[in-house]
N, C-alpha and C positions, 0 to 999 in steps of 0.2 A: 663309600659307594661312588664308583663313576658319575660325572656332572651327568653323561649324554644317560645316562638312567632315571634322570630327576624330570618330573616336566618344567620347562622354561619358565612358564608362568607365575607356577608355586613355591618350587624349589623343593616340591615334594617329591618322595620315590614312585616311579614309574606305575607301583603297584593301586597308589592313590588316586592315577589320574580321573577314575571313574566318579570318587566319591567327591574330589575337588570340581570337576565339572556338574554334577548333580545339587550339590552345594549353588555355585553360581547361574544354574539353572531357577531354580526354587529364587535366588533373590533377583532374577528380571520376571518372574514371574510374579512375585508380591508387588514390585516396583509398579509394572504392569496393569496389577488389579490397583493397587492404592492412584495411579494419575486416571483412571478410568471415575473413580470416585472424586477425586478434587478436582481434578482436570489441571493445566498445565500451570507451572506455577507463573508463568509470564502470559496471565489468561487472555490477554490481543490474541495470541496466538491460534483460540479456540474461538475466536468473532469469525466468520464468514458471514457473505451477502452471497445470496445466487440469483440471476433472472433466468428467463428461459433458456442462454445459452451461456452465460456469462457465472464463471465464480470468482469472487471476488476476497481473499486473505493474505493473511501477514505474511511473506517470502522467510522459508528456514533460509541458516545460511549456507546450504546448497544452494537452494535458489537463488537468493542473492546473486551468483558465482552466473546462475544461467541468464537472468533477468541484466546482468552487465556485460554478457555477453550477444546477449539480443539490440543490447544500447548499440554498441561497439560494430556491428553490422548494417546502422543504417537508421535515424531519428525523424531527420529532414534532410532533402537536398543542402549543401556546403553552403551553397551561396543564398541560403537563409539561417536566420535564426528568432527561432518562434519563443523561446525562453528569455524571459527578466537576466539570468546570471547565464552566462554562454560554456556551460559545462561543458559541453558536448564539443568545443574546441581545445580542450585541455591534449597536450602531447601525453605521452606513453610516457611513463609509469605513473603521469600523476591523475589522467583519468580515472583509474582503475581504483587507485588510494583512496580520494578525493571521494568516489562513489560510496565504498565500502564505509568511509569514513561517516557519511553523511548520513545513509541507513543506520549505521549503529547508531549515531548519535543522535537522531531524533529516537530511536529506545532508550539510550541512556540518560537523556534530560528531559522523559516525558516526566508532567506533575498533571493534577485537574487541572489545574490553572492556566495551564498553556502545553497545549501536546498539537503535534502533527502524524498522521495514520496513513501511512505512504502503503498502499496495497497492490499487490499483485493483482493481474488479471490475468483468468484462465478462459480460452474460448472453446468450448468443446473440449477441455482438458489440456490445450495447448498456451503457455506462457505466452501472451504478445505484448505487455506492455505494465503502465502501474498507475493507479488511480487514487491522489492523494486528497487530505481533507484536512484542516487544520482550524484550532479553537484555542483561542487567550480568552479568560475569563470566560470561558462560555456558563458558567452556570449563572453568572449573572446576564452578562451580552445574549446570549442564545446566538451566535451570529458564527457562521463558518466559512472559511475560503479554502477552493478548488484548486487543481493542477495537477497535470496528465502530459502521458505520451506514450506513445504506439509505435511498436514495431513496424517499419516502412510497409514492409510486406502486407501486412496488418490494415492499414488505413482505407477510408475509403468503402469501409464493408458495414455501416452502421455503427461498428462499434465503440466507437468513441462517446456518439449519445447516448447507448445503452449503457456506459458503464458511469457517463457521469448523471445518467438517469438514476442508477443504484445506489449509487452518496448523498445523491439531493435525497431521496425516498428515507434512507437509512437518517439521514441527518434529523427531516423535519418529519416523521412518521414514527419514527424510534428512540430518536434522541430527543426529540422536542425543540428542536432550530425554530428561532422565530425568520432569521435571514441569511441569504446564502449569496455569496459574490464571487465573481471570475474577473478574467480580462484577456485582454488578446489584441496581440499589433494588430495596427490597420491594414497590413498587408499576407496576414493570416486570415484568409476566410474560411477553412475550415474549421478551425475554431468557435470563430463568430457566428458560420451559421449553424452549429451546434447547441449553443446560446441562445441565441434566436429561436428554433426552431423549439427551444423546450420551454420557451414563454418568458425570459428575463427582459427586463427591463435596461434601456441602454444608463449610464448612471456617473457620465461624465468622462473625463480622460484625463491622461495622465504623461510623462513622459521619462522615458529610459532608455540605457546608453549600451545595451551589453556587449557590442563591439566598439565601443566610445564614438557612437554617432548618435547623436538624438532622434528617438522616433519613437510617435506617437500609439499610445495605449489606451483601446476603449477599456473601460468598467462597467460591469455588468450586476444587477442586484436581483434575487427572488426572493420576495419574501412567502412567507407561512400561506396564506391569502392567495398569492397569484399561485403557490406550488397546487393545491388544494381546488383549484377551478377548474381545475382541466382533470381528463380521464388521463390515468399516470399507470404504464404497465406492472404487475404488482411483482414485487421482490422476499424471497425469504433471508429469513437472516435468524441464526444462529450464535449460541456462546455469548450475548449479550450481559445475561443476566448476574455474569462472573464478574463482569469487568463496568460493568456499569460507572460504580465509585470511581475508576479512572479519568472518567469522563467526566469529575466534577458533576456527578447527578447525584450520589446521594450525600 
């Protein structure tokens, strides 16, 4: 039988292709129903936080692709840098590596014992930026540290409190965080009054070089106690229940 008679796919005759495609119909349809019942096998995946406008989950690696493309358009003005490690000055091609690199790899060296949950944030459905959270021993410590960044366009609109409002919430309301810490150069205030404004405590300082100049970093602590005082906008959250043991809970 002529090749151009066979479908490509199968290598079957032309007259098969109904029954080969009905075939591969029938198994994304099982596949389909069986992840709707286990749910994903990389269950972070199926964690979401939402506030009123804000969603907050693990970037596929599409996303990824778009979330380093939204980097790559604009973080901070040049002649700052708001970041401990100065990623964001890396040349072409090794920004891009370097990003990709660092997403995978905090999935692929996550344990209970020490994981970081770098999330996407969606505002109205639109990707502006990424809202991370990180825990060593936390099932012993309870203790979690913060860091974020927003799309230029993005800043300046609340939502930078609101989303690290959704991790302190998620941390010590769902995870059972006893404490929660940030930091921010002295010459970032938006940062700091993000911090401030959500009730941390200042908690001494620090110093780091990430253009090899020394400057000064406040440290910031909430614990359980001061989260807990105040009236705190309420957040849903989702898919926990899958992934909990990850998180060194049970």
């Amino acid at each position: 039988m002529p090749e151009w008679l066979k479908d490509s796919r199968t290598g079957q005759p032309a007259d098969d292709r109904h029954t080969a495609d009905c075939t591969r119909a029938e198994e994304m349809s099982r596949l389909t129903k069986l992840r709707r019942v286990e749910g994903h096998p990389w269950p972070l995946f199926d964690l979401v936080i939402r506030t009123s406008r804000l969603e907050l989950r693990l970037p596929t690696e599409v996303e990824l692709g778009e979330l380093l493309a939204l980097a790559k358009r604009g973080v901070h003005d040049p002649d700052e840098m708001p970041f401990g490690f100065a990623w964001t000055d890396q040349p072409n091609p090794r920004l891009e590596r370097s990003f990709m690199q660092y997403h995978w790899g905090t999935r692929a060296a996550w344990k209970p014992e020490e994981w970081t949950l770098d999330l996407g944030v969606w505002s109205d459905g639109e990707l502006v930026g990424t809202q991370g959270m990180r825990g060593e021993n936390f099932a012993v410590l309870r203790k979690i540290g913060t860091g974020s960044w927003l799309g230029r366009t993005f800043q300046g609109k609340g939502i930078g409190k609101e989303m690290r409002s959704a991790v302190l919430a998620f941390a010590f309301d769902h995870l059972g965080a006893e404490r929660a810490t940030s930091s921010a150069f002295v010459d970032n205030p938006a940062s700091i009054a993000i911090s401030r404004s959500l009730g941390y405590a200042d908690d001494g300082s620090e110093w780091m070089a990430p253009r090899a100049v020394p400057r000064e970093q406040i440290r910031f602590l909430m614990t359980k106690e001061m989260w807990r005082s105040r009236e705190r906008p309420p957040i849903e959250v989702s898919g926990l229940e899958a992934c909990r043991d990850m998180f060194g809970l049970d």
